[in-house]
Backbone as CSV, one residue per row, in Angstrom:
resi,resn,N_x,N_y,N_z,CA_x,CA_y,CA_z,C_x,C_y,C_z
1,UNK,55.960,119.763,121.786,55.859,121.014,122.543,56.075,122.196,121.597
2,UNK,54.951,122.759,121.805,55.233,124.490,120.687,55.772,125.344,121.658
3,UNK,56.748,126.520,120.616,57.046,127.333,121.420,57.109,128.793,120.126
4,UNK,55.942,128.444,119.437,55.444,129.588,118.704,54.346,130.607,119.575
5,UNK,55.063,131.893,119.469,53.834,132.924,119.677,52.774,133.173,118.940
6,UNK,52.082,133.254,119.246,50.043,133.256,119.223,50.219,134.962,119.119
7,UNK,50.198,135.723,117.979,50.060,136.961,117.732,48.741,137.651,117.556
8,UNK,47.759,138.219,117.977,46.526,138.658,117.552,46.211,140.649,118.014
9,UNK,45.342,141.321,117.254,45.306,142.659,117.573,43.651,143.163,117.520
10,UNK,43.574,143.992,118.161,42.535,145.201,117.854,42.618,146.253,117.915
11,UNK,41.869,146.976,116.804,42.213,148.696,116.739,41.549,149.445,117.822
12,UNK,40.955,148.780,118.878,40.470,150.259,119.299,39.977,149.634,121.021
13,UNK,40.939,149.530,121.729,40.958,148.644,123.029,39.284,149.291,123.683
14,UNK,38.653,150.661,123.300,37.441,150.865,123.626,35.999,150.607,123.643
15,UNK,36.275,149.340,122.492,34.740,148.810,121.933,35.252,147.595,122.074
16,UNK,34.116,146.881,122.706,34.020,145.457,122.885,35.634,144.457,121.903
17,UNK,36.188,143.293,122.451,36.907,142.894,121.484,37.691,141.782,121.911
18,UNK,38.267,140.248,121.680,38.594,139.459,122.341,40.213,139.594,122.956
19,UNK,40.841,140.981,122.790,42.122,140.852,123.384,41.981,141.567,124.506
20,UNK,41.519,143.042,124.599,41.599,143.961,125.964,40.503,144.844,125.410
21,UNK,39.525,145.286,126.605,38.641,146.187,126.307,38.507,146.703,127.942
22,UNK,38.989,147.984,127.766,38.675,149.158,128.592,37.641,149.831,128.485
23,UNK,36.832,149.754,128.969,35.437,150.546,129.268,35.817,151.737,129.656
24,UNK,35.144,152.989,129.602,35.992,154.080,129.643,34.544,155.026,129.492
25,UNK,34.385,155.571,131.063,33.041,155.964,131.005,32.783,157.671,130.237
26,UNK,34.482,158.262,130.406,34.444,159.477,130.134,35.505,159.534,128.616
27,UNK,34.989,159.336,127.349,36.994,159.372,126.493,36.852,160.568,125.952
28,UNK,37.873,161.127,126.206,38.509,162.468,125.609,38.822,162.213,124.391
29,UNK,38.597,163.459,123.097,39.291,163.148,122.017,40.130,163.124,121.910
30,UNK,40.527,161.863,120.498,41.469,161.471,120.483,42.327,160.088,121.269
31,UNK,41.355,160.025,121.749,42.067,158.939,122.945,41.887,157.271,122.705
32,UNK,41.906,157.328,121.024,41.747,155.944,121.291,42.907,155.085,120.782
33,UNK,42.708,154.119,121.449,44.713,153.142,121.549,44.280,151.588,120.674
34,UNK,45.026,151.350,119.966,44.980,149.888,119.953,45.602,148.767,121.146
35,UNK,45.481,147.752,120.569,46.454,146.650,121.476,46.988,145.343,120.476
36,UNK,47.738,144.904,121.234,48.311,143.212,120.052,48.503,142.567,121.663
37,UNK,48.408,141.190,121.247,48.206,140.037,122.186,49.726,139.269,121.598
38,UNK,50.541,139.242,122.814,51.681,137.941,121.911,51.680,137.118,123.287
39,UNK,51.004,136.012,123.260,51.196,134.258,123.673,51.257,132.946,123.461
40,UNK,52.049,132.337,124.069,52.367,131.193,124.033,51.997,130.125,124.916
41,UNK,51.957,128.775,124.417,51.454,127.282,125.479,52.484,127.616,127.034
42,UNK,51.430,126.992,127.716,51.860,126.892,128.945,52.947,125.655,128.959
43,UNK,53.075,124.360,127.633,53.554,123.690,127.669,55.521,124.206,127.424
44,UNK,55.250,125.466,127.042,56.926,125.871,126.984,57.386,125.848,127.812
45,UNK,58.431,125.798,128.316,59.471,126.164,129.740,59.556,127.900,129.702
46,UNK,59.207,128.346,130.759,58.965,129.806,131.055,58.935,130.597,130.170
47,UNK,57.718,130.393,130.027,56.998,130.556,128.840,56.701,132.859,128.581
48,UNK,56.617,132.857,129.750,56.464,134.770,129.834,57.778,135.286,129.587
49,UNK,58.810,134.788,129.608,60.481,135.150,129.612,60.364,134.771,128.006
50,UNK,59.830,133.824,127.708,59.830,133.216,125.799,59.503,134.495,124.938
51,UNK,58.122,135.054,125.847,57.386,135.653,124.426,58.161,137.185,124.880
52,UNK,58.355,137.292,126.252,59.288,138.607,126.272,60.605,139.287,125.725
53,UNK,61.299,137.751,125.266,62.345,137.578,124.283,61.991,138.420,122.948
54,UNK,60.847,137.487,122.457,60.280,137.431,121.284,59.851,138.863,121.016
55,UNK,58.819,139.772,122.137,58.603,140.875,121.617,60.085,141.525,121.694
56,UNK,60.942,141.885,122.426,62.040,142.514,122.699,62.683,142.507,121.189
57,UNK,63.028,141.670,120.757,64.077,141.303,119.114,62.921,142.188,118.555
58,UNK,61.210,142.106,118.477,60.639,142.457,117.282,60.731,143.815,117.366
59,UNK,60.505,144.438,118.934,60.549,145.796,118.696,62.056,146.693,118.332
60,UNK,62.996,145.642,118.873,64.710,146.098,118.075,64.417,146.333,116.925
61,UNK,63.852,145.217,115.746,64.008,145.404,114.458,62.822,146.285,114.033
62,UNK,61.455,147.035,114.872,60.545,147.904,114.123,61.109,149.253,114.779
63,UNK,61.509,149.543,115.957,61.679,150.662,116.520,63.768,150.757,117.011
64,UNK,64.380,150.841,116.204,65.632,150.793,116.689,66.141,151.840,117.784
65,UNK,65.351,152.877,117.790,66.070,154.036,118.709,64.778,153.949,119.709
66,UNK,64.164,152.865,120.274,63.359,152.853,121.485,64.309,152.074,122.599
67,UNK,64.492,151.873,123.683,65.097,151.456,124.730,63.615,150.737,125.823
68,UNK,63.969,149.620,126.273,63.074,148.635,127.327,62.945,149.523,128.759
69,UNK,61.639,149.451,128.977,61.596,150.331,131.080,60.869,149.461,131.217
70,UNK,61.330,149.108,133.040,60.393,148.559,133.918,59.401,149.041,134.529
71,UNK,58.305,149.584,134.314,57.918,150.358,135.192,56.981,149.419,136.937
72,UNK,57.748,149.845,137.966,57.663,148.766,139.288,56.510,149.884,140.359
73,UNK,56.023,149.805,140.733,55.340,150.090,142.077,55.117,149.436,142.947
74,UNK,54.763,149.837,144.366,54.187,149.215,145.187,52.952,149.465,145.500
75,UNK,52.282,148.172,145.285,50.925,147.379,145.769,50.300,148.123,146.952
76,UNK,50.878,147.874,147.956,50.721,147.727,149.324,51.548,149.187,150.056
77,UNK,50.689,149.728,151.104,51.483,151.103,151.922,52.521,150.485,152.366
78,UNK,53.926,150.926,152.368,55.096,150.650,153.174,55.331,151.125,154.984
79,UNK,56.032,150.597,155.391,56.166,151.468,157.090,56.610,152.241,156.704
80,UNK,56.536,153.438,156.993,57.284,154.964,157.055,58.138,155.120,158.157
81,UNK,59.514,153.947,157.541,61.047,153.380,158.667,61.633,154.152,157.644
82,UNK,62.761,154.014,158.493,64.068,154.704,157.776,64.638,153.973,156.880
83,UNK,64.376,152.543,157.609,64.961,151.054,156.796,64.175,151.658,155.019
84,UNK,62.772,151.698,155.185,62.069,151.620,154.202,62.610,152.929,153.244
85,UNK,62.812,153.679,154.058,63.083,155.321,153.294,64.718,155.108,152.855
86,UNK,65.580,153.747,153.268,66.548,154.192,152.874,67.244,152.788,152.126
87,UNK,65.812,151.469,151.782,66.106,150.767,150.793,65.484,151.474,149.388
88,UNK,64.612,152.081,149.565,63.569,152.350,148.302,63.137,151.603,147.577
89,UNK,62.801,151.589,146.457,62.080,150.520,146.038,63.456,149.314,144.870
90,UNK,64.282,150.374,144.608,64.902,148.921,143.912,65.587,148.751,145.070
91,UNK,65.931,148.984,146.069,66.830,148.398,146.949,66.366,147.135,148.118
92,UNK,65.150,147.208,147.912,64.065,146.786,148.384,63.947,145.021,148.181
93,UNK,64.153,145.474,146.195,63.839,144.219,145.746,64.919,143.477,145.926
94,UNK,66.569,144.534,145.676,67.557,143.314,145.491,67.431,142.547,147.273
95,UNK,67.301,143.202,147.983,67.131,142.512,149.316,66.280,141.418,149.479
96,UNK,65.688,141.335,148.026,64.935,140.013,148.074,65.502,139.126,146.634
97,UNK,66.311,139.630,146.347,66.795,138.639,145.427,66.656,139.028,143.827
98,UNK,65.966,140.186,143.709,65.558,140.875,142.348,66.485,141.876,142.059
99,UNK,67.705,141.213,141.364,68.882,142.174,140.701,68.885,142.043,139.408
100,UNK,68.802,143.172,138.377,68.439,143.236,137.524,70.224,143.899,136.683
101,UNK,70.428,142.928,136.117,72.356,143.496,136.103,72.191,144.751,134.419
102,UNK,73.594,145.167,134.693,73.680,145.555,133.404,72.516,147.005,133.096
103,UNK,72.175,147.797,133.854,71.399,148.638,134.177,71.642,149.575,135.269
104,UNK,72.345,151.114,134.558,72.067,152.402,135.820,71.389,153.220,135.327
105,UNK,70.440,152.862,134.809,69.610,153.871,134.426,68.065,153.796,135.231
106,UNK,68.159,154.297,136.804,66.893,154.000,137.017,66.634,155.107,138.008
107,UNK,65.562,155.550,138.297,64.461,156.875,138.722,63.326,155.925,139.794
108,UNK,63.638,156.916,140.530,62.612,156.413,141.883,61.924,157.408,142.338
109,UNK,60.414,157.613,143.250,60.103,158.306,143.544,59.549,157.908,144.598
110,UNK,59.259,159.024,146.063,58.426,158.152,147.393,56.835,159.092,147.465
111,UNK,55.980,158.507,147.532,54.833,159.201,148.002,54.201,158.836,149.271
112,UNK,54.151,159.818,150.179,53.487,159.711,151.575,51.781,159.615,151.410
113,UNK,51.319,158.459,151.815,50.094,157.878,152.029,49.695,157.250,153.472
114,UNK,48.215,157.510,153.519,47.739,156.757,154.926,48.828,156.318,156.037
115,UNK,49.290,157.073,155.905,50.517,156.764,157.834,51.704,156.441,156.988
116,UNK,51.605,155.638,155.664,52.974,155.069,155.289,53.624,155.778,153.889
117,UNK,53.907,154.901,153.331,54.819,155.235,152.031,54.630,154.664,150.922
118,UNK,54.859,154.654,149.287,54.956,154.217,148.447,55.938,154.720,147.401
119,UNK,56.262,153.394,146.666,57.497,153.968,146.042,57.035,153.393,144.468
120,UNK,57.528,154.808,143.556,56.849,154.426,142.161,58.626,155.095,141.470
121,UNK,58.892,153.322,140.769,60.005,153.846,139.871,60.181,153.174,138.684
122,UNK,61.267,153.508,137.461,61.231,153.186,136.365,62.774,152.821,136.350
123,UNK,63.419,151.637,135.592,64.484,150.739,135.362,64.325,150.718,134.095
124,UNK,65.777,151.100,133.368,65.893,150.170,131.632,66.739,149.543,132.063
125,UNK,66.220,148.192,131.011,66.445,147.139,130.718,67.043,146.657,129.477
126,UNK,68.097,145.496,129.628,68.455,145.100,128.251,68.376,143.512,127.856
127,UNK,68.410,142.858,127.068,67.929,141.515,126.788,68.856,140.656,127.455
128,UNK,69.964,141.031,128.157,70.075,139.958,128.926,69.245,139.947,130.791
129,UNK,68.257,140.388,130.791,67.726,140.661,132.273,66.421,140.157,132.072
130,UNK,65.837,139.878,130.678,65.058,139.225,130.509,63.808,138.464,131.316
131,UNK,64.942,137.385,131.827,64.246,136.698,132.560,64.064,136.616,134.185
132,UNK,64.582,137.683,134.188,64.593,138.119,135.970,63.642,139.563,135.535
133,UNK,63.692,140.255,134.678,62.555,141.285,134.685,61.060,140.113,134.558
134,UNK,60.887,138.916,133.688,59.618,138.023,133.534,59.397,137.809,135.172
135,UNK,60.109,137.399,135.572,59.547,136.372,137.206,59.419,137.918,137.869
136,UNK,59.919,138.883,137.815,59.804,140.316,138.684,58.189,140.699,138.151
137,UNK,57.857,141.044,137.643,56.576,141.059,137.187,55.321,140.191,137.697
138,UNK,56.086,138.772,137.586,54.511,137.614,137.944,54.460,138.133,139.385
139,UNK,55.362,138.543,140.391,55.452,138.892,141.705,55.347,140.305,142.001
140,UNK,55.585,141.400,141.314,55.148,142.593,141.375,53.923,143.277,140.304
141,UNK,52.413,143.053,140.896,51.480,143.681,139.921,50.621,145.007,139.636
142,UNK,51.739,145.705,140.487,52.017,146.918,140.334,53.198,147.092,138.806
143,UNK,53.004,146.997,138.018,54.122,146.532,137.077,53.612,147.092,135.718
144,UNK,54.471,147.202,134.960,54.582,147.372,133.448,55.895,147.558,132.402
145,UNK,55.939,146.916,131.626,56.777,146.752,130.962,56.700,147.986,129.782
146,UNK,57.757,148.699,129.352,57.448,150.057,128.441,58.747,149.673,127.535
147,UNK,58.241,150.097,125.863,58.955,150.311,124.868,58.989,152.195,124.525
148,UNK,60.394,152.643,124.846,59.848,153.993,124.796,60.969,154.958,123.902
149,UNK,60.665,155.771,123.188,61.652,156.214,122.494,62.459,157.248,123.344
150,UNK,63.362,157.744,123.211,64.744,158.153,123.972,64.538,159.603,124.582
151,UNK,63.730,159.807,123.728,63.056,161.633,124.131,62.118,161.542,125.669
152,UNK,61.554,160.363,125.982,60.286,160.382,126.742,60.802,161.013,128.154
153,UNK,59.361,161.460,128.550,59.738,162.222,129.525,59.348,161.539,130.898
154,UNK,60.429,160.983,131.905,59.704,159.793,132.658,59.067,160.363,133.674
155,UNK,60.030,161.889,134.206,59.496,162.846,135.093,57.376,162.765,135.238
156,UNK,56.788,162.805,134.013,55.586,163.054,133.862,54.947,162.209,134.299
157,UNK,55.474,160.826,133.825,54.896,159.241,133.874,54.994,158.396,135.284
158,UNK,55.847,159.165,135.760,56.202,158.966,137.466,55.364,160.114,137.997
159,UNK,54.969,161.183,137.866,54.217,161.775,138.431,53.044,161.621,138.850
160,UNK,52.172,160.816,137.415,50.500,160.616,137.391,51.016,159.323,138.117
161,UNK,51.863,158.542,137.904,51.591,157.081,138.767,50.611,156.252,138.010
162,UNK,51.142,154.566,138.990,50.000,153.504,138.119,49.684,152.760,139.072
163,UNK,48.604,151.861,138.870,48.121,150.936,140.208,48.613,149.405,139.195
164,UNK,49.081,149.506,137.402,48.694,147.562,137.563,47.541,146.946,136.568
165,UNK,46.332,147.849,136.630,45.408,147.620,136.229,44.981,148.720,135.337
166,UNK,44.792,148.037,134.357,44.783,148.373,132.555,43.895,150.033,132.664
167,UNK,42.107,149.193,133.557,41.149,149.407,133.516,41.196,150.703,134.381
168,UNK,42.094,151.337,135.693,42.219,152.225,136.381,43.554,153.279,135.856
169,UNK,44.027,152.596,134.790,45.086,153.276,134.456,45.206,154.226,132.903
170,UNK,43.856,154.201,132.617,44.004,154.660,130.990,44.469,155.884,130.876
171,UNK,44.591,156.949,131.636,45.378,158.179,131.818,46.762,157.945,131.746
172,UNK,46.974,157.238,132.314,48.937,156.532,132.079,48.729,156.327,130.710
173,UNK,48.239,155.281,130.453,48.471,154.109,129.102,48.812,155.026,128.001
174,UNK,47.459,156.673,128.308,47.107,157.677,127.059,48.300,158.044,127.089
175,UNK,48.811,158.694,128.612,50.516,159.809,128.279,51.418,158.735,127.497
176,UNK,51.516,157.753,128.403,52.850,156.883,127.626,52.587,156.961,125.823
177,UNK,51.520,156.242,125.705,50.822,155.903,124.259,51.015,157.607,123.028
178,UNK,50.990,158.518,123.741,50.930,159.992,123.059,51.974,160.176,122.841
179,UNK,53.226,159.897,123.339,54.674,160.266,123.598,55.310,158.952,122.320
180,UNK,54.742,158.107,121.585,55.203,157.362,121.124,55.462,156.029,121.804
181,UNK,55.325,155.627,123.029,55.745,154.596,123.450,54.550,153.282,123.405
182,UNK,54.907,152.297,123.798,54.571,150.849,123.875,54.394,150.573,124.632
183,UNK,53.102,150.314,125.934,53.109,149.579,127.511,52.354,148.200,126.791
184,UNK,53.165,147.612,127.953,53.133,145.818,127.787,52.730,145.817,129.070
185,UNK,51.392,144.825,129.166,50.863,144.225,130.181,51.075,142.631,130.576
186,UNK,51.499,141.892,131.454,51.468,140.715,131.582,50.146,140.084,131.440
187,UNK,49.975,139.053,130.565,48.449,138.496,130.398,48.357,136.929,130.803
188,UNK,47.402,136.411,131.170,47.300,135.400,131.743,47.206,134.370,133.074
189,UNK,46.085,134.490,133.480,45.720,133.849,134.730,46.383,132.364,134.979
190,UNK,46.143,132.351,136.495,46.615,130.661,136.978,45.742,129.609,135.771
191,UNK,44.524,129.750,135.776,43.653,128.885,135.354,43.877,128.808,133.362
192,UNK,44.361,129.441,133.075,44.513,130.134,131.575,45.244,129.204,130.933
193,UNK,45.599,128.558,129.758,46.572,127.796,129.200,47.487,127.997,128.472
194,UNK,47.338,130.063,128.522,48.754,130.574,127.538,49.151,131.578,128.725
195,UNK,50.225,132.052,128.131,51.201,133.200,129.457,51.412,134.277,128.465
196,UNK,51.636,135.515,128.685,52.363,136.747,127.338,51.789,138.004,127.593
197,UNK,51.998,138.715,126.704,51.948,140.225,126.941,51.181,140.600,125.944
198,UNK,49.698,141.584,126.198,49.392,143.132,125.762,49.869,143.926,126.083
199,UNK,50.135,144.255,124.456,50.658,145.608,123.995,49.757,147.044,123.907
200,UNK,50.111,147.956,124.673,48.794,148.924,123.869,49.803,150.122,123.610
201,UNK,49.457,150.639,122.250,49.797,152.120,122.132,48.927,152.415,120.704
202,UNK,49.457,153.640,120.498,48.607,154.531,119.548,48.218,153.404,117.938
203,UNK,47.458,153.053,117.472,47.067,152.677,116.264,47.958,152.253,115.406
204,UNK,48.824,153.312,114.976,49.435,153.513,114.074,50.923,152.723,114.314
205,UNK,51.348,152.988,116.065,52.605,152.651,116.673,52.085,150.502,116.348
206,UNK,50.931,150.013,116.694,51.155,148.940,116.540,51.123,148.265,114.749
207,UNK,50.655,149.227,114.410,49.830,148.430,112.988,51.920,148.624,112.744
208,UNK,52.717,149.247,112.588,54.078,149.696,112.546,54.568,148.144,113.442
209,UNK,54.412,147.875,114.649,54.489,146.544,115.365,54.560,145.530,114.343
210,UNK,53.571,145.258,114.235,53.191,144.068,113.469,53.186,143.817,112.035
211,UNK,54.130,144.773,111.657,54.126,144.755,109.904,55.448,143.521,109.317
């Protein structure tokens, strides 16, 4: 059984390429991002918590003054209850069993939609939550994982909002990615035989990654 990460990159997530390619009918200058691929066999024992380990230590030792965010949304309109208005969204989760310890550092926001509600917020994280941030993710895909340096401004990044998807979100990916930071995508389908995370940020922030 391996439990080596499968590391691979491309400079320019906009032109065709075997890790992530965003089609991008309108790009503004300047706007172009790399990505890095880190996965592993499905034959590991939880195997997305493995390579989340794995990036976590690498970005300690390339970026020391960056700190881990969850970034969580909801999928789906909420009832517009009081219940709902007065779990919010992390209160939401621990009511389902998603406590994330060792963490007060977290920002919530509610937006009124179609009759109901949605809640878009951001959690840091530290390496022992690891593996309850991995399984929070396979179940919330409204989700993203962020490496971000200490200055960032989350106010902004909670403002534009995210749906999840790489391909509807490149306006996020750009702010986060401009500000210096790192978004990690969960990669890997049911049918797929590896589990792990794309990375995308500015060029320079990964070629710095992977040195």
């Amino acid at each position: 059984m391996t439990t080596d990460v499968r590391v691979a990159s491309t400079v320019n997530v906009l032109k065709e390429n075997e890790i992530i390619y965003i089609p991008c009918a309108a790009i503004a200058e300047g706007a172009v991002l790399s990505a890095a691929s880190f996965s592993i066999s499905l034959e590991a024992q939880k195997p997305l918590g493995l390579v989340l380990r794995f990036i976590y230590k690498l970005v300690a030792e390339r970026f020391s003054q960056y700190d881990f965010w969850l970034f969580l949304g909801n999928s789906a309109t909420q009832p517009d209850t009081r219940v709902v208005r007065h779990k919010k969204l992390w209160g939401a989760l621990r009511s389902r069993g998603f406590e994330i310890p060792d963490s007060n550092d977290a920002i919530e926001t509610m937006v009124e939609v179609g009759g109901g509600v949605k809640f878009f917020g951001v959690m840091c994280f530290y390496e022992s939550s690891i593996e309850i941030v991995a399984d929070l993710i396979v179940h919330e895909r409204c989700s993203y994982i962020a490496a971000l340096p200490k200055s960032f401004d989350f106010r902004r990044a909670l403002d534009m909002r995210w749906t999840g998807e790489i391909s509807k979100d490149f306006d996020w990916l750009r702010c986060v990615s401009k500000a210096g930071g790192i978004v990690f995508k969960r990669a890997g389908e049911f049918d797929d035989t590896e589990r792990g995370f794309v990375a995308i940020a500015l060029p320079e922030v990964i070629k710095e990654l992977l040195i």
